[in-house]
N, C-alpha and C positions, 0 to 999 in steps of 0.2 A: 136748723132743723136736722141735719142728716149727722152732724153730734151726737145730737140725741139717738139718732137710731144708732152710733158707733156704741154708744155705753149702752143703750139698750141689747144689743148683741152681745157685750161681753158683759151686761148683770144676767143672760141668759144663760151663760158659759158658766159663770159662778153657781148660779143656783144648781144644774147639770152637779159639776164638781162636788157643792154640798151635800145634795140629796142621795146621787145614785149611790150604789152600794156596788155596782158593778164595774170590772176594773177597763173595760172595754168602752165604758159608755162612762166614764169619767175622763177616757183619754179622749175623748172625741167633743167632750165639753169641753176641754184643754183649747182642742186648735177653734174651738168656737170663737173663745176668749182672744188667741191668739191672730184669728183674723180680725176682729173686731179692732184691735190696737194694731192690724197691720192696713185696717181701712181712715183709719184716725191718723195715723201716721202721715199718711198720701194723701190725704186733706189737707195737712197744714200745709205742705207745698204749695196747692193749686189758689191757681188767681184767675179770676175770669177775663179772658181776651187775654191770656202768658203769651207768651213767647218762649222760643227754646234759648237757654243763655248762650246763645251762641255771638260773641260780639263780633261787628262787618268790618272790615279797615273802614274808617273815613264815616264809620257811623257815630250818630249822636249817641251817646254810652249814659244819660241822664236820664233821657226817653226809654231808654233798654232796661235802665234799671229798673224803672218804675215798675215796666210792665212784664218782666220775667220771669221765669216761673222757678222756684226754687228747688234745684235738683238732689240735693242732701235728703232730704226726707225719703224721698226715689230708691235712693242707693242703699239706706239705711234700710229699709224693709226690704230690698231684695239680699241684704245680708242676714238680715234675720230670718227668712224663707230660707232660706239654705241649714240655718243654724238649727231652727225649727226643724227640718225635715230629719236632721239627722236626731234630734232629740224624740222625735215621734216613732225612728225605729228602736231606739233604746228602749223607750215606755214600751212596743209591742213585743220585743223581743225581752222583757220584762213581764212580762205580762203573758206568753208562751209559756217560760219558764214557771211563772205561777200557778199556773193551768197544770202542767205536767206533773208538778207538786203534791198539791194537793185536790186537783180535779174538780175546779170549778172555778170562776170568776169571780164570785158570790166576797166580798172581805169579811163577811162577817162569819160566814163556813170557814173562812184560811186562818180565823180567830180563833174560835173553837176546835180546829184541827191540830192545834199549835202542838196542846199537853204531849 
């Protein structure tokens, strides 16, 4: 069920992207998208009743395997949060820059202003 809601979120991101015409309101359907796959992501780790992989001396490690919780997934979106953030200042200071141009957000005024 909550699958579901991960791609439900990011086909809400998509449509965002498709529709607006707005360069401010397409980057913010970006990180819609981009949480959506940063909440899908952290899903595939979790296991109900995990544990932290932290192995004991002198513990059973077949028990541990079973029920651990997979920390790779964790890691990998807190590396793309990082990777993302620095790409969301580029889109805005992208997107500044578009502004001061040709004085509006609007793509399809920055189309027509091109000539």
């Amino acid at each position: 069920m909550i699958y579901a809601l991960c791609f439900i979120l990011i086909l809400i991101g998509l449509y965002g992207v498709l529709t607006r015409r707005n360069t401010v309101k397409i980057i913010i359907s970006l990180l819609v998208i981009e949480y959506g796959v940063h909440l899908f992501l952290v899903l595939q780790g979790y296991r109900r009743d995990g544990v932290p992989p932290i192995i004991e001396p002198g513990g059973e490690e077949a028990l541990w395997l079973q029920r651990s919780v997979d920390p790779l997934p964790q890691a990998l979106v807190l590396t793309s949060i990082v990777i993302g953030l620095g790409v969301l200042a580029l889109m805005v200071a992208l997107s500044i820059r578009l502004y001061e141009r040709f004085g509006t957000f609007d793509i399809r005024e920055m189309r027509k202003l091109r000539g």
